[in-house]
C-alpha positions as CSV (number, residue, x, y, z in Angstrom):
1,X,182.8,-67.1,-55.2
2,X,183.0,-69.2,-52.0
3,X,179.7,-70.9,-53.0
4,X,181.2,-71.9,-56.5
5,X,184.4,-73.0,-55.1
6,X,182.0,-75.3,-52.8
7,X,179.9,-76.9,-55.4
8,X,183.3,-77.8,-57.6
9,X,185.0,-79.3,-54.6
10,X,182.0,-81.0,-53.7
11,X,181.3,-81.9,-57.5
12,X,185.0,-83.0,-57.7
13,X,185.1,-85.1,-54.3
14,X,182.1,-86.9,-55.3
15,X,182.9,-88.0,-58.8
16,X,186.2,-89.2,-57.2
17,X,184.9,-91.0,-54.4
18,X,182.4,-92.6,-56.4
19,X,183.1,-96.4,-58.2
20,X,181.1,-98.7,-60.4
21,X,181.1,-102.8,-59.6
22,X,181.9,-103.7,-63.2
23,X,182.2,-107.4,-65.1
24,X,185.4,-108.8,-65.7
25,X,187.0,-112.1,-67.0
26,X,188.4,-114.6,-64.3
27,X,189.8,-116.9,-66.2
28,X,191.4,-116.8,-69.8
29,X,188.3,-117.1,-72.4
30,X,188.6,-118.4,-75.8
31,X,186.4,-116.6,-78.7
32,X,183.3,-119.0,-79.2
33,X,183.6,-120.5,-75.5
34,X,180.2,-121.0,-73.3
35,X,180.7,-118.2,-70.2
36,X,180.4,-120.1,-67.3
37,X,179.9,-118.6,-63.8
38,X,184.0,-119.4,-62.8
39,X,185.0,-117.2,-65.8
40,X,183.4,-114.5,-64.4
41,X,184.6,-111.5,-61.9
42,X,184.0,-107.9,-60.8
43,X,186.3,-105.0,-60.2
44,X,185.7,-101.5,-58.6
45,X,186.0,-98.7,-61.4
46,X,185.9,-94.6,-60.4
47,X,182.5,-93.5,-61.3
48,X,182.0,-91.5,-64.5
49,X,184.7,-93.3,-66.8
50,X,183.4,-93.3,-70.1
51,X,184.1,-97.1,-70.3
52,X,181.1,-99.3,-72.1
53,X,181.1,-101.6,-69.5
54,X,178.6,-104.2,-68.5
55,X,177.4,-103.3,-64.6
56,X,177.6,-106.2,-61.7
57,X,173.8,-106.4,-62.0
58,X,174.1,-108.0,-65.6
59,X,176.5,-110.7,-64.1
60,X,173.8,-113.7,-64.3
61,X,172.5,-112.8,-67.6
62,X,176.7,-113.5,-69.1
63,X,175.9,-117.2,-68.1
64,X,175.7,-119.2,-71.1
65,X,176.2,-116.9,-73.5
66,X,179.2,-117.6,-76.1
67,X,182.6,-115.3,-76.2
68,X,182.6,-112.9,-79.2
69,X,186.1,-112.5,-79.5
70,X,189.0,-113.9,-76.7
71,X,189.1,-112.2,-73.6
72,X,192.2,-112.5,-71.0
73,X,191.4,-113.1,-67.5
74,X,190.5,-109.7,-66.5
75,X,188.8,-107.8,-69.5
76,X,186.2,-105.7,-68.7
77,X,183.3,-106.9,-70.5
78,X,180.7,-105.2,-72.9
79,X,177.7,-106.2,-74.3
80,X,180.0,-106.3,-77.8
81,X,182.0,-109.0,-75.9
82,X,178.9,-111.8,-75.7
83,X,176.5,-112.8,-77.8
84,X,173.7,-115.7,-77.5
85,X,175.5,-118.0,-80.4
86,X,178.9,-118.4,-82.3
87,X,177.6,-116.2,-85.5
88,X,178.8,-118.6,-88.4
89,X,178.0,-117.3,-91.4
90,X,175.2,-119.5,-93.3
91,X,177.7,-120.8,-95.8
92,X,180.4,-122.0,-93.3
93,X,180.8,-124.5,-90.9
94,X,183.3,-125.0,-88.0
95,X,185.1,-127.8,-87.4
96,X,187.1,-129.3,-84.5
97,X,190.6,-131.2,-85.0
98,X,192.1,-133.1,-82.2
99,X,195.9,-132.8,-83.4
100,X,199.3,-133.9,-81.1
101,X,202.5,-132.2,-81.5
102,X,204.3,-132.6,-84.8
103,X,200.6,-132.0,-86.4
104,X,200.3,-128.5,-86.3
105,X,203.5,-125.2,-85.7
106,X,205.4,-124.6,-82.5
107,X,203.8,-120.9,-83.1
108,X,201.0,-120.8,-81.0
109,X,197.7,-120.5,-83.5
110,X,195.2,-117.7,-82.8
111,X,191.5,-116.6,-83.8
112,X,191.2,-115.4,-86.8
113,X,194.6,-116.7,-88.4
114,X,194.7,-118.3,-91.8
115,X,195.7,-122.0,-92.5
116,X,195.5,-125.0,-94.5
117,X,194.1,-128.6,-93.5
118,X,196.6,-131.2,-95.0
119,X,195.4,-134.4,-95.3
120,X,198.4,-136.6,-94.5
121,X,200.0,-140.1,-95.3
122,X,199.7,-143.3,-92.9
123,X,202.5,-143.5,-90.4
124,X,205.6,-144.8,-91.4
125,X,203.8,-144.6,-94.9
126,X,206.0,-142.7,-98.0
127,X,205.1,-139.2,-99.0
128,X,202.3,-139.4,-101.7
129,X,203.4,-139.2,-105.1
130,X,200.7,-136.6,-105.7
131,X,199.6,-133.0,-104.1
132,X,198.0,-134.0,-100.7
133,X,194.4,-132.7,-100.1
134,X,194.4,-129.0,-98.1
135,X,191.6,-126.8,-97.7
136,X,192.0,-122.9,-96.7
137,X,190.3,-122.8,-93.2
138,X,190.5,-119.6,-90.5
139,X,191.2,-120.3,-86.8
140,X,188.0,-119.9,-85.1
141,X,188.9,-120.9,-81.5
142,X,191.9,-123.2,-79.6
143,X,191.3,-125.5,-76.8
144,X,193.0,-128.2,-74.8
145,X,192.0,-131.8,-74.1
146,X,193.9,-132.1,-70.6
147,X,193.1,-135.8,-70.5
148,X,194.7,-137.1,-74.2
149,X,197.0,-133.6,-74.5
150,X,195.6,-132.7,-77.6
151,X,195.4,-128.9,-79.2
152,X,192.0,-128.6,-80.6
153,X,192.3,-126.1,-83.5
154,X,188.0,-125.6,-84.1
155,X,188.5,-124.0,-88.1
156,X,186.0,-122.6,-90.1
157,X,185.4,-123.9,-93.8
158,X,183.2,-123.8,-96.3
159,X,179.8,-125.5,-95.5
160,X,180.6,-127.9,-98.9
161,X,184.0,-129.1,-97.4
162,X,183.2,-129.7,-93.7
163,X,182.2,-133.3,-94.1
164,X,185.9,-133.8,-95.8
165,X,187.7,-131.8,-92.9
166,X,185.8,-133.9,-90.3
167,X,186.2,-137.2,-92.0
168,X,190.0,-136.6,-92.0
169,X,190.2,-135.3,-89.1
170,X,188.6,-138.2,-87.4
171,X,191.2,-140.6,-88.9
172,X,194.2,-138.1,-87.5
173,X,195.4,-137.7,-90.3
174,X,195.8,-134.2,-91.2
175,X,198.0,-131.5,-89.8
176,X,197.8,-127.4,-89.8
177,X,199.7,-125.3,-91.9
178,X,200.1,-121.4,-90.6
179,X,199.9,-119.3,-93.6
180,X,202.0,-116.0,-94.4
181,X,200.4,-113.3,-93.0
182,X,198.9,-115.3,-89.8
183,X,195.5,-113.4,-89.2
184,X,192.9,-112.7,-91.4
């Protein structure tokens, strides 16, 4: 009896005092974002959690991989969380818009939600007389030009309408529209 009482406290002292170094986020990363070393941390975690973690020694091989899905600043990361490339399917593309405010809604876009590219009128031009252009897109990733304080909205279309997303986005003339229902 005293010998099993032993072996649990020592069983139970050990697994409790033990910790894994595990990989976590330092910095806010957006889905599809190249991992740099500054976007990377560790954190202590008791030994024996069940947790599908990736383990400190795996730190330099997150370098240069691309974000699988957006992870706040201190995720713990799994192998699920990486991958070696964006993983756009063969028969879409994704494109990036540079748009200002007034171009795209107040409500803060995420991965994954659905909207429409609109191609717009000149400035100071009168609404078209017609339906404007849109094309059904889904938010593949949001950044932010700190120099020009621009939202990029990077949306995935269909291979065959890229070129006519790109071409109006380079003009500036487009905006986003947020769907109903948000995410895909």
């Amino acid at each position: 009896m005293v010998i099993v009482g032993g072996l649990t406290s020592y069983f139970l002292f050990t697994s409790i005092t033990h910790s894994d170094t595990v990989v976590t986020t330092a910095t806010n990363v957006s889905r599809g974002d190249i991992i740099e070393a500054t976007d990377l941390g560790t954190i202590e975690i008791t030994g024996g959690q069940s947790a599908a973690t990736l383990s400190v020694d795996d730190i330099d091989s997150l370098i240069g991989q691309v974000a699988a899905t957006d992870l706040p600043k201190g995720a713990l990361l799994s192998a699920e969380s990486v991958g070696s490339s964006t993983n756009v399917p063969a028969d879409q593309s994704i494109v990036g818009i540079a748009l200002a405010g007034g171009q795209l809604p107040s409500t803060p876009l995420v991965a994954g939600d659905t909207v429409r590219i609109v191609a717009t009128p000149l400035a100071q031009s009168d609404v078209p007389g017609v339906e404007p252009t849109t094309i059904a897109a889904t938010v593949y990733a949001i950044g932010h030009d700190e120099r020009s304080g621009s939202t990029i909205v990077n949306v995935q279309v269909p291979a065959n309408q890229a070129a006519l997303v790109a071409a109006h986005a380079a003009t500036g003339r487009v905006a986003v529209v947020l769907d109903a229902g948000g995410a895909a």
